[in-house]
N, C-alpha and C positions, 0 to 999 in steps of 0.2 A: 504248504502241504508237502507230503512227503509218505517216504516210510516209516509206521509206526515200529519202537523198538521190539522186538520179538515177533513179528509180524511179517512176513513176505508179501502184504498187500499195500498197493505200491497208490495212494490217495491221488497223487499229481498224474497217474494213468488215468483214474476212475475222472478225474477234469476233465483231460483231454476228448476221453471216448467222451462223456455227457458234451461235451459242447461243440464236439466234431459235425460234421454235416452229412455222417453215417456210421452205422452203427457196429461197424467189424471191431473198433478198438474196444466197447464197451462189452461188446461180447466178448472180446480173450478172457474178461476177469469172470469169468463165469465158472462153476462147475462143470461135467457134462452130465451130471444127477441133480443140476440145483433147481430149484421150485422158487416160483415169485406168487404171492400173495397180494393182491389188488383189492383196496377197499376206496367205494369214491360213490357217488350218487347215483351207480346204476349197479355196482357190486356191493352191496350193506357187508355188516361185519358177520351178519347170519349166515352171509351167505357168500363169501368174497370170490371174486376172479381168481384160480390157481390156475400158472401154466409149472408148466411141467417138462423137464428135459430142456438142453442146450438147444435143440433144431426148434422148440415152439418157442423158447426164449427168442430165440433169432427170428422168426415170424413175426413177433408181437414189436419188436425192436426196430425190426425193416421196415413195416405198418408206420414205427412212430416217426422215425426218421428220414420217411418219405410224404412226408407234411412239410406245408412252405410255413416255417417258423426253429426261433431261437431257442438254446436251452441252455442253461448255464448252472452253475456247483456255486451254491450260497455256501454252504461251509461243510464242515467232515471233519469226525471226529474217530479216532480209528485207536483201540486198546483190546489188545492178545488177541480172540477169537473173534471179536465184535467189530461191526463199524455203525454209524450213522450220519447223515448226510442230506442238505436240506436241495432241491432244486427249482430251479424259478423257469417258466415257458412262455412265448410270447408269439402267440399266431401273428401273421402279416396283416391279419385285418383287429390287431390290437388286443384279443380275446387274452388274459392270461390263466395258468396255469400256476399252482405250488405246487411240489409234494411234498412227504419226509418218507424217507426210508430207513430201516433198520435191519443189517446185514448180520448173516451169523458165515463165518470164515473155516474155512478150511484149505490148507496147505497153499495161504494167499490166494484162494480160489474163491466165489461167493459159493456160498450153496442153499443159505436159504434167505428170502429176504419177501420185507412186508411194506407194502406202498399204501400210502394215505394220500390222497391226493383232491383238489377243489380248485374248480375254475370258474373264472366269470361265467354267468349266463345271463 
């Protein structure tokens, strides 16, 4: 992974922050205007989780990454404005986690991106 050409978003960052054991590196790639969009079995697509702004990103980011469990970057694909990118989670008491995301980019920054996500129950 790496940088895509014509692209200042930097893929071997967005590893690192996902698989770090907190959340400050994943947030540098952030907008401070960017919106996440969350769809998963308790946000439908009628009706999805949006947060909003770089300080609720980081709330919801600190929330995650203060769970005793792994996260790792299945793969990323990163062309001019876009990216996408699959990630795999694993609570300590085994539960996992997938999601996909699809990033829309600005000046190497994320600014808007859409989370699909499904976990064991």
């Amino acid at each position: 992974m790496g940088t895509a050409r014509g692209s200042a978003f930097d893929a071997e960052m967005l590893r690192r922050g996902i698989e770090s054991h907190t959340s400050q590196t994943l947030l540098s790639l952030y907008a401070d205007d960017a919106e996440i969009r969350v769809v998963d079995h308790n946000s439908r697509p009628s009706h999805p989780t949006l947060v909003r702004g770089r300080d609720r990103i980081a709330e919801m980011l600190d929330d995650v990454y203060s769970r005793d469990m792994t996260h790792r970057l299945e793969d990323c694909v990163v062309q001019d404005d876009r990216a996408a990118f699959s990630e795999s989670c694993v609570y300590a008491d085994g539960v996992q986690v997938f999601s996909e995301s699809m990033i829309t980019l600005r000046d190497g920054k994320i600014v808007e991106q859409t989370i699909i996500q499904a976990w064991d129950e």
